[in-house]
C-alpha positions, -999 to +999 in steps of 0.1 A: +497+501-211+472+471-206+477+436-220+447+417-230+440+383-234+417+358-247+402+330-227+393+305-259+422+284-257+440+304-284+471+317-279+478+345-254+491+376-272+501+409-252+488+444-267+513+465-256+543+463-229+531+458-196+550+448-161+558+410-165+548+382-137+565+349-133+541+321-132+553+290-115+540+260-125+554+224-120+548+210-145+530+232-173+504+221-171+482+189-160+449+182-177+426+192-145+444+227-138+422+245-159+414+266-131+452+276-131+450+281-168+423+303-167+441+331-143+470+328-170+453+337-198+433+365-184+451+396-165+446+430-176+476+448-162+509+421-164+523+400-193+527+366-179+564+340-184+563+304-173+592+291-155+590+255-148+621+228-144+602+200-159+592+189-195+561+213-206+528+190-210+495+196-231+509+229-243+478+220-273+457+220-249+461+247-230+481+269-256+500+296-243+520+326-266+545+339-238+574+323-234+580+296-213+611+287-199+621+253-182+653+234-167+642+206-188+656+218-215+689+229-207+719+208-207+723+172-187+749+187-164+730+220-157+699+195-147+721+173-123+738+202-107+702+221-100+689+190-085+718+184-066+717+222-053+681+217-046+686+185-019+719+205-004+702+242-003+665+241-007+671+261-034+673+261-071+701+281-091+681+277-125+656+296-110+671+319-092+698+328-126+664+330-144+644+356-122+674+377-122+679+381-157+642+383-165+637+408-137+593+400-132+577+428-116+565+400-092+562+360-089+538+339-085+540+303-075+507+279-079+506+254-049+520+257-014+550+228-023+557+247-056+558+282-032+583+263-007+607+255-035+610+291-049+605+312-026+647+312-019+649+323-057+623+348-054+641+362-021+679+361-038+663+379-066+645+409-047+610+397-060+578+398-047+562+362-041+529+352-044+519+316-032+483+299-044+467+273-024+442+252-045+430+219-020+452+192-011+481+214-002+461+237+023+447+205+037+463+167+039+496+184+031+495+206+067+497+171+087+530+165+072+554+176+092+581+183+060+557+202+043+549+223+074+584+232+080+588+243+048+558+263+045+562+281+079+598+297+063+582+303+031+548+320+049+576+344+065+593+352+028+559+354+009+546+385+002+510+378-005+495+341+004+465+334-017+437+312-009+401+306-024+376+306+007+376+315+042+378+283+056+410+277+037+428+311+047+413+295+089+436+265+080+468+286+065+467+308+096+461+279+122+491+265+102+516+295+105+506+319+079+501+353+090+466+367+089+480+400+073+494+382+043+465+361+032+441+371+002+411+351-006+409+347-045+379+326-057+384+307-088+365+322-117+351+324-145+346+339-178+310+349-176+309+360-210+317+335-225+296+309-200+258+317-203+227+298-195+211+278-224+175+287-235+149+276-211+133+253-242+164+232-246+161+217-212+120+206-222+123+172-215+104+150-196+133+127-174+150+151-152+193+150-163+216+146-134+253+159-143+285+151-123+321+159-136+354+156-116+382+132-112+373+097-097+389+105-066+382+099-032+378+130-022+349+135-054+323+112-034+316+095-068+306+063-055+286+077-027+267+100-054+256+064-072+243+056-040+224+087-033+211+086-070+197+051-062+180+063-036+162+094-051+153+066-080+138+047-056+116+073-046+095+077-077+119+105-094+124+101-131+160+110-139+190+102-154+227+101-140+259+115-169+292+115-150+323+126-168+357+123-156+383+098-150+409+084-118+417+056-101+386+050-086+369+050-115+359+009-118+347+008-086+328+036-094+315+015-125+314-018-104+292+002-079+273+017-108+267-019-124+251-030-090+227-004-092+186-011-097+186+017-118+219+009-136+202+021-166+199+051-158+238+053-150+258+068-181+299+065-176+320+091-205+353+092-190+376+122-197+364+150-222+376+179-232+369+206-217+344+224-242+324+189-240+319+191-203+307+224-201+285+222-233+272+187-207+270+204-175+248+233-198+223+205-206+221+194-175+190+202-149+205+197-121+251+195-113+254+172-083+293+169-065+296+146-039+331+163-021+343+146+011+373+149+033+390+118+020+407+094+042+443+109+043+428+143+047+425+157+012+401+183+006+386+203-024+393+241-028+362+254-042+355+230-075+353+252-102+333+233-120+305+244-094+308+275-107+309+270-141+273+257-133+264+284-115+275+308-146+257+284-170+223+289-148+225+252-133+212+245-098+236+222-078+237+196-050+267+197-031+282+193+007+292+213+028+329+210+027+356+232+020+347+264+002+317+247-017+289+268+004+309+306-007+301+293-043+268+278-036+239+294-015+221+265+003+185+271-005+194+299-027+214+286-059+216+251-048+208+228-024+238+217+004+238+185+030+265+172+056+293+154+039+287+111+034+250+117+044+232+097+014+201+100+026+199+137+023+216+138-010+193+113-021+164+141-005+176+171-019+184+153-056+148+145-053+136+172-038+149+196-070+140+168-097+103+172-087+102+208-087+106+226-118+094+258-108+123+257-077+154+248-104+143+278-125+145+306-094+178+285-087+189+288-121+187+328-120+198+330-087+233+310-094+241+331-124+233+363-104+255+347-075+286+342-100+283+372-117+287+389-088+313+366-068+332+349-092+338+369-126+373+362-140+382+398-147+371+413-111+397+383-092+423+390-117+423+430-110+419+415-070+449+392-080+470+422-097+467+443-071+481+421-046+512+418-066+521+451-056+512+444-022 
């Protein structure tokens, strides 16, 4: 039988029996991880559990009807004598107990460290294990040499090792993994649910600029207030909305304050979800900024680039990571080398002054997505891979 699920923050509610998965998450779940939340809440053949062994966070915002089970709440002795196993062993005996009574068809741990720490439960308990890799962990974590120990015995436990571009799967191999057991899986989308706004609600005559992300290093916020100075400068009427919070955030604002066109510059912190996208729908043009930061952190493949590609808006972006799978340079968006200002400053202004250019971009980005990056075509990729 087939479970189905709804993607509209509601709760999750199976159809029928179906084989069960283990989703690992530590913790469930943190504001950005939408992008975890999303794969959750949508598989077709498997009923999804959580098994955590910390406190469960924003359960009302990302709601979830399964049931969720986590060390947290289980006695003060049971807690010490898990964490104490954990530091001896590697391993954790609230997990492992867990998966053998529940008996999952298969597990699947989200993040490389998370992978690491069960994949001794997942082996003790005859399981099949599937590890995600989302950015920093298939990047600044591989220079550290604990985290490379422990991922080279978990590569060899793992059953299936997934990843969300090519260049990320280059890095996992060059790091251990092998070739055979790595699966890219693209972050996704519900492309129902996403669609383009009407080409009348964008008639207006300053051009709207849309960033959202975390005020991060690694998010190039700082460096995109530069570039939008620049294309300013050049006789381009536009307007900047960034969304998002992070500890870079007042320098971000300091920078932004400094600005000629600091006007122009509009700061709205964290939003919910729903407000970002209905933002990024309005927008003209999605500009993201990514960078390798300075202790090696790198993006995945932002998924908010393709929730702009779904909602039919053209993008600037860099080429870093897996951001030129999701966007076609001179295709569905424009792309230039990572910290060059003066080319993001060119190609903001390039697309602001071209109307007729974001439009074939706008079709083009939803074709692209629809094709690529469709929720319900990764999760039957995803599914099958659990039975790898």
């Amino acid at each position: 039988m087939v479970a189905e699920y709804r993607n509209d923050m509601s709760e999750t509610t199976p159809i029928a029996d179906s084989p069960r998965v283990a989703h690992i998450l530590i913790p469930y779940i943190r504001p950005t991880e939408t992008f975890i939340y999303d794969r959750l809440v949508n598989h077709i053949r498997y009923t999804p559990f959580i098994l955590t062994n910390e406190p469960v966070i924003n359960r009302d915002m990302f709601p979830f009807g399964g049931p969720v089970h986590t060390l947290a709440e289980r006695p003060l002795t049971e807690r010490k004598a898990d964490a104490l196993a954990r530091r001896a062993a590697k391993s954790s005996p609230y997990f492992t107990a867990t998966l053998r009574r529940e008996k999952p068809a298969a597990v699947h741990a989200h993040y490389g460290p998370v992978g690491a720490a069960v994949a001794p439960s997942a082996d003790a308990a005859g399981i099949p294990l599937t590890v995600s890799f989302y950015g920093i962990d298939a990047s600044a974590f591989l220079s550290d040499p604990r985290h490379a120990a422990r991922y080279r015995r978990m590569f060899q436990s793992a059953s299936v090792v997934s990843v969300l571009s090519a260049d990320m799967a280059d890095r996992l191999a060059s790091a251990g993994c092998p070739e055979g057991k790595i699966r890219i899986h693209h972050l996704a989308v519900d492309t129902e649910t996403l669609t383009p706004a009407p080409v009348e609600a964008r008639n207006r005559a300053r051009v709207r600029i849309v960033s959202a992300g975390r005020f991060v290093e690694k998010k190039g916020m700082e460096l995109l207030i530069d570039a939008f100075e620049k294309t300013i400068s050049q006789g381009v009427d536009a307007e900047l909305h960034l969304f998002g919070s992070g500890p870079l955030e007042k320098q971000a604002a300091a920078r932004a304050s400094a600005c000629r066109f600091a006007d122009r510059i509009s700061f709205f912190g964290h939003r919910p979800r729903a407000e970002i996208i209905a933002a990024v729908r309005d927008a003209d043009i999605f500009a993201l900024f990514s960078v390798t930061a300075s202790d090696g952190d790198m993006e995945g493949t932002p998924t908010v680039l393709i929730e702009a590609g779904a909602l039919g808006v053209p993008s600037v972006s860099t080429m870093h990571a897996g951001i030129p799978e999701v966007v076609g340079d001179g295709e569905t968006g424009l792309l230039v080398p990572e910290r060059d200002v003066e080319a993001f400053a060119g190609a903001l202004a390039r697309l602001a002054s071209d109307p007729g250019l974001r439009s074939t971009m706008s079709r083009a980005a939803r074709a692209r997505v629809e094709k690529l990056f469709s929720i319900r075509s990764v999760m039957r990729q995803i599914e099958s891979d659990y039975e790898a």
